[in-house]
N, C-alpha and C positions, 0 to 999 in steps of 0.2 A: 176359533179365532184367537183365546188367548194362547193355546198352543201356538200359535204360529207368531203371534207377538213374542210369543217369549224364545220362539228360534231364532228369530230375526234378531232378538237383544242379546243373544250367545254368540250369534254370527259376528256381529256389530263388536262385541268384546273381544274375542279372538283376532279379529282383522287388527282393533288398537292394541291392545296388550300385545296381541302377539308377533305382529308384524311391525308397525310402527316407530322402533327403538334406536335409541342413539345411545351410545355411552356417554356423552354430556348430559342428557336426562335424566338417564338413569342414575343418577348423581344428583340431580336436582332436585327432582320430584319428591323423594324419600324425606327430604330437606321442605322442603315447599308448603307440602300438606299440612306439615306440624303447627295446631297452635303457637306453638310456646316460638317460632319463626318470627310473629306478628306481634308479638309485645310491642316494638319500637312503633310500629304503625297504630296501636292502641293508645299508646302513651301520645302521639303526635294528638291524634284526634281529640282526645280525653286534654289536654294541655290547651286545644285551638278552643275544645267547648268552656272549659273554664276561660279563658282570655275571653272569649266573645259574650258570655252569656252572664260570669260575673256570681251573685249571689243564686242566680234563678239554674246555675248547674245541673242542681238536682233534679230539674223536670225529665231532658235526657236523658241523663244516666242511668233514670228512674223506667226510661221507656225502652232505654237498652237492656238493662236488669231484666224485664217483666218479660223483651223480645226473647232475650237467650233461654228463657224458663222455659217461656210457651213454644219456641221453635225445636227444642232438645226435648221437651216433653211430647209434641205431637208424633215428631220421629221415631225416633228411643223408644218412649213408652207406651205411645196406641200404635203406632204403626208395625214397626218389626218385631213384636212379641204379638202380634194379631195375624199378620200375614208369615210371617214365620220363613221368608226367604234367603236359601243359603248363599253367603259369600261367593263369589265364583272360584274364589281359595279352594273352598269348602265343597263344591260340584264336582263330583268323581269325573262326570265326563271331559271335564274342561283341563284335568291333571296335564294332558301331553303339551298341550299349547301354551298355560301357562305361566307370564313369566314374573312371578311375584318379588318386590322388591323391598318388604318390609314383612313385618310376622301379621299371619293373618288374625284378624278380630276374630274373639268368642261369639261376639254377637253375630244377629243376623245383617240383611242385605237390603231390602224396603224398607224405605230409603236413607238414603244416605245423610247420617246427622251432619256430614259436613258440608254436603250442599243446603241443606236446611238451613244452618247455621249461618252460612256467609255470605247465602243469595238474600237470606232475610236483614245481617247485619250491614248488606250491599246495599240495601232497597234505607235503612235508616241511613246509615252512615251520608247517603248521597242526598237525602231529603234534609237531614241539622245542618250538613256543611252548604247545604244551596241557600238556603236561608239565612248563613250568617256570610257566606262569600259570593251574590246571587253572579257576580260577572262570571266563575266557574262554573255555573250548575253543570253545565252540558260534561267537561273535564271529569268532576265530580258523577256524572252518571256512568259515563263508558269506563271513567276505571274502577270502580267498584265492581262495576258488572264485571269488568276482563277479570280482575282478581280474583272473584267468587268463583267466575266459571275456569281460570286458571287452576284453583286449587279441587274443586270438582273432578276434572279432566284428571287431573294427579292421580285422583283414588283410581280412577279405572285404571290407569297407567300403571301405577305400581300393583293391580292386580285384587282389587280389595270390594270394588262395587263394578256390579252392570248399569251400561249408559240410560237405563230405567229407571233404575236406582237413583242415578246425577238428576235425571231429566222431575222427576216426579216430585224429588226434595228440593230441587232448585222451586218449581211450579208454589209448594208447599212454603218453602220461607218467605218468597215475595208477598203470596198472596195473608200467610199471618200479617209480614210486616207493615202490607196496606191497611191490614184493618186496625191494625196497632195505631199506625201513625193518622188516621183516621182521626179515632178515639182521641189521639195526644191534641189534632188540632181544632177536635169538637170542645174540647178543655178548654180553649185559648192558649194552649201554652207554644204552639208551631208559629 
């Protein structure tokens, strides 16, 4: 069975990577993925929580700090140096199809820190700004979600993670972020 999961995720990768291309995206994506892209969107967020929350900032930021440790730690450091799965870069078989749009990661491939990362920082981000702006929540849920699974989609796209990879870290940062923000509102402080 997992043989055949894991055809199926190779299949799945080759059909988006390799068939799915536009020269607009391919332009995009490369751009998209990048942290360093999302600063202006960091600073907006991080500017609304101080304007709304005032002296008591620090709870946040405190829960966003502790989210990105534990969401790049679970990733990063138990999962892909435990399961040890190669890039699709990195998969001899996968060479002819292909079509990589950035340098491929040293690291491994289960799963992916950047859906960890942004499906967990999608799952906060949409939970502080509903609570300080509640007439958005919904706004606030579907576009963090598109975001995360926007820049998720990118990593396959440019050729760097299997949709297993997206699918398992995306599964992985919500479900941190729940227990995270949990915790923040067993505190009193949500």
């Amino acid at each position: 069975m997992l043989a055949e999961l894991i055809a199926w995720d190779q299949q799945l990768f080759t059909t988006i990577n390799g068939g799915w291309h536009s020269p607009f995206l391919d332009q995009i994506f490369p751009i998209w993925r990048e942290k360093t892209t999302w600063i202006p969107l960091y600073l907006l967020i991080l500017t609304s929580l101080i304007y709304k929350r005032k002296r008591k900032v620090w709870q946040p930021l405190l829960l966003l700090g502790l989210g990105l440790l534990l969401f790049d730690t679970f990733s990063s450091q138990l999962l892909k140096k435990n399961v040890m799965r190669l890039r699709p870069c990195r998969t001899t078989s996968l060479q002819k199809e292909l079509h990589l749009l950035v340098t491929c990661g040293s690291g491994y491939s289960f799963t992916s820190s950047h859906a960890t990362n942004h499906f967990g920082l999608a799952y906060l981000f949409a939970q502080l700004l509903s609570t300080d702006y509640k007439a958005y929540k919904t706004y606030f849920w579907i576009g963090f979600l598109l975001w995360a699974f926007s820049i998720a989609y990118g990593q396959l796209y440019v050729g760097v993670h299997f949709p297993l990879d997206l699918l398992c870290g995306a599964f992985l940062g919500l479900s941190l972020s729940a227990v995270l923000y949990w915790g923040y509102k067993r505190l009193g402080w949500g």
